[in-house]
Structure formats: structure tokens, C-alpha cells
GUGUSE-980991 format. One record per residue (C-alpha): residue number from 0; residue in one letter; x, y, z. Coordinates in steps of 0.05 Angstrom, whole numbers, plus 32768, in hexadecimal, padded with zeros to 4 digits. Example, Ala and Ser with C-alpha at 12.3 -4.5 7.8 and 13.67 -1.06 7.14 Angstrom:
[atom 0; A; [80F6; 7FA6; 809C]]
[atom 1; S; [8111; 7FEB; 808F]]
***
This chain:
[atom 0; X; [8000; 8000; 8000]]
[atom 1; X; [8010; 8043; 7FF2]]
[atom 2; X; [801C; 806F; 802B]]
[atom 3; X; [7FFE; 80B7; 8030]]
[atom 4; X; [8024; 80EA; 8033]]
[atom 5; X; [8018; 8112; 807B]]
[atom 6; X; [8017; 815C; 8074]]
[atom 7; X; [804A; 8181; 80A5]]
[atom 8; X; [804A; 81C8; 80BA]]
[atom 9; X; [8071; 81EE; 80EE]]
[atom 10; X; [805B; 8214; 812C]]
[atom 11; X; [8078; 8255; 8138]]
[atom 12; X; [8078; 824B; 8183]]
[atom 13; X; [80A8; 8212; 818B]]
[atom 14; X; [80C2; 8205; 8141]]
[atom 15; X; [80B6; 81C1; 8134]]
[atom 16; X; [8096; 819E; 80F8]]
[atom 17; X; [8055; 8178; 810C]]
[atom 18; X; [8023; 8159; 80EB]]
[atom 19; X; [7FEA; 818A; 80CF]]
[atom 20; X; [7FAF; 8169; 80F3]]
[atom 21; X; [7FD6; 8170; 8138]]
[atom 22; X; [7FE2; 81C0; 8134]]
[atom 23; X; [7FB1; 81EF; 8135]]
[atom 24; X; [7FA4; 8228; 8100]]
[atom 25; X; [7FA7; 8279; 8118]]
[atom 26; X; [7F8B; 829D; 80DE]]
[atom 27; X; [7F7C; 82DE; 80C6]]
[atom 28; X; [7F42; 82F5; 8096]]
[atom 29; X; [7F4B; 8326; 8061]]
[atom 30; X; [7F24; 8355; 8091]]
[atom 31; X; [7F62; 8347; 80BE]]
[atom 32; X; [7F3A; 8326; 80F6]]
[atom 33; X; [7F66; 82FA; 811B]]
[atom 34; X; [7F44; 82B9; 813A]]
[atom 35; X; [7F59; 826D; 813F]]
[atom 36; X; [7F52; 823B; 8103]]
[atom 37; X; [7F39; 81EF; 8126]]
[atom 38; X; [7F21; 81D3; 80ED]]
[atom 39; X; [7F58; 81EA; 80C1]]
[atom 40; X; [7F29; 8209; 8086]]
[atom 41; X; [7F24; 8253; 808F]]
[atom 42; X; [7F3C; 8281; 805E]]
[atom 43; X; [7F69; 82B1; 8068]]
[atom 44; X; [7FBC; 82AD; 807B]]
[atom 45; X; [7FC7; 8288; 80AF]]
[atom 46; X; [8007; 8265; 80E0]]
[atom 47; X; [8008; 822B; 8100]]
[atom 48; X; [800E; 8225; 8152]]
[atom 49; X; [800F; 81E9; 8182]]
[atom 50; X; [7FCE; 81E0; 81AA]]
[atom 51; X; [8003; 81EA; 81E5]]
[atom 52; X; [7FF5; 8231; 8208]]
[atom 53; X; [8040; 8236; 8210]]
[atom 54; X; [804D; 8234; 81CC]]
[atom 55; X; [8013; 8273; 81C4]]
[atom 56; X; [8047; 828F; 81F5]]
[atom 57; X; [8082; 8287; 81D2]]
[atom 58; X; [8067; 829C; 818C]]
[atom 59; X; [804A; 82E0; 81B3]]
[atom 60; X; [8099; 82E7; 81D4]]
[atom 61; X; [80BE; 82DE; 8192]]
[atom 62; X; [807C; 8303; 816E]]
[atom 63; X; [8083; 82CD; 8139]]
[atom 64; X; [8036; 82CF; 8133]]
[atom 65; X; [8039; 830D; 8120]]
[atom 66; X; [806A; 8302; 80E9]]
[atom 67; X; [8045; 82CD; 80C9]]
[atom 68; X; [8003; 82F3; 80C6]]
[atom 69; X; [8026; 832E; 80B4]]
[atom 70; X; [8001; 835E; 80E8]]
[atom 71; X; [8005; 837A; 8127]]
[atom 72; X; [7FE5; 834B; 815F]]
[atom 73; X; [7FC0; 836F; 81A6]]
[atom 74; X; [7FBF; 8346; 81E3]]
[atom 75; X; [7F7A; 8343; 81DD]]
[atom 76; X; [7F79; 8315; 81A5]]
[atom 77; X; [7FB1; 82E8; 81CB]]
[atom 78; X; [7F8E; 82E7; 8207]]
[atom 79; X; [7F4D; 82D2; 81CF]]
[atom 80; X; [7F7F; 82A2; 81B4]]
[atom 81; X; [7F8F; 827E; 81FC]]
[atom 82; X; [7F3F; 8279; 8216]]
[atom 83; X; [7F38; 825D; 81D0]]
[atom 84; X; [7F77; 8228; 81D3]]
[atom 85; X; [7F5C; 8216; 8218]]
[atom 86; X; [7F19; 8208; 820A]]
[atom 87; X; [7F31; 81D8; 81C7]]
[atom 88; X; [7F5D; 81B4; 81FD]]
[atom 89; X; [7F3B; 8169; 820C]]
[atom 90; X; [7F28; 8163; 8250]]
[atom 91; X; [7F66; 814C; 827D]]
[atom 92; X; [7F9C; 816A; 825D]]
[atom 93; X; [7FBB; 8161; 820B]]
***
């Protein structure tokens, strides 16, 4: 059998190449609303990040978020980004 090929992308919290299905997707519209991609469908740019809140923190520290969406980024929308990352978290932990 021929094996299928498993996309990889790259968070920009911690660096590493993972598996598409096991990042999640920060986008930005072209109205330049900022909100979190689940499902992986949404148009607009978007950048990869770990469903880890300490890789959220690392990508606001090094503002590599910002970078890939190519726009400036409030704390409002991080602290959006964390309530949402917390509440896509399975019960009892990743």
C-alpha cells in the first residue's frame, strides 16, 4: 500500500515541524480580524501554533505571530487567543 503523505507545518512558538491536524490555525480575514482557525478552513493568512498556552507565550515574546500575519497584535486578542486555546483543550489536560 501506498502511504499518504502527512502534511507538516511549523509553530511559531516553539519551532518544530508537526503534523497539520495536531497544530492549530491563528488566522486573519481580509477585514484583519484576528481569531483562531480549529477546523483549519478559514480564509484568510494564517500561522500555525501548538494548542500549548506556552507556546501562545513564546510566539507573543519573540512577536513571531505578528510577523506571520503581518500586523500588529493587542493583548486583547492574545488574551482572546488563550480563553480560546483553553476552552479547545480536552478535559484533563493535552
Amino acid at each position: 500500500m501506498v502511504q499518504k503523505k502527512i502534511p507538516m507545518r511549523r509553530c511559531v512558538g516553539c519551532m518544530e515541524s508537526k503534523p497539520k491536524k495536531q497544530l492549530v490555525r491563528v488566522v486573519k480575514n481580509a477585514a484583519g480580524e484576528i481569531s483562531m482557525d480549529l477546523v483549519g478552513k478559514k480564509p484568510g493568512r494564517g500561522a500555525y501554533v501548538c494548542p500549548d498556552p506556552a507556546c501562545l507565550a513564546k510566539a507573543q515574546k519573540k512577536k513571531a505571530l505578528e510577523r506571520a500575519l503581518e500586523t500588529e497584535i493587542p493583548e486583547a486578542v492574545y488574551a482572546a487567543l488563550r480563553e480560546q486555546l483553553a476552552a479547545a483543550q480536552p478535559e484533563g489536560g493535552a
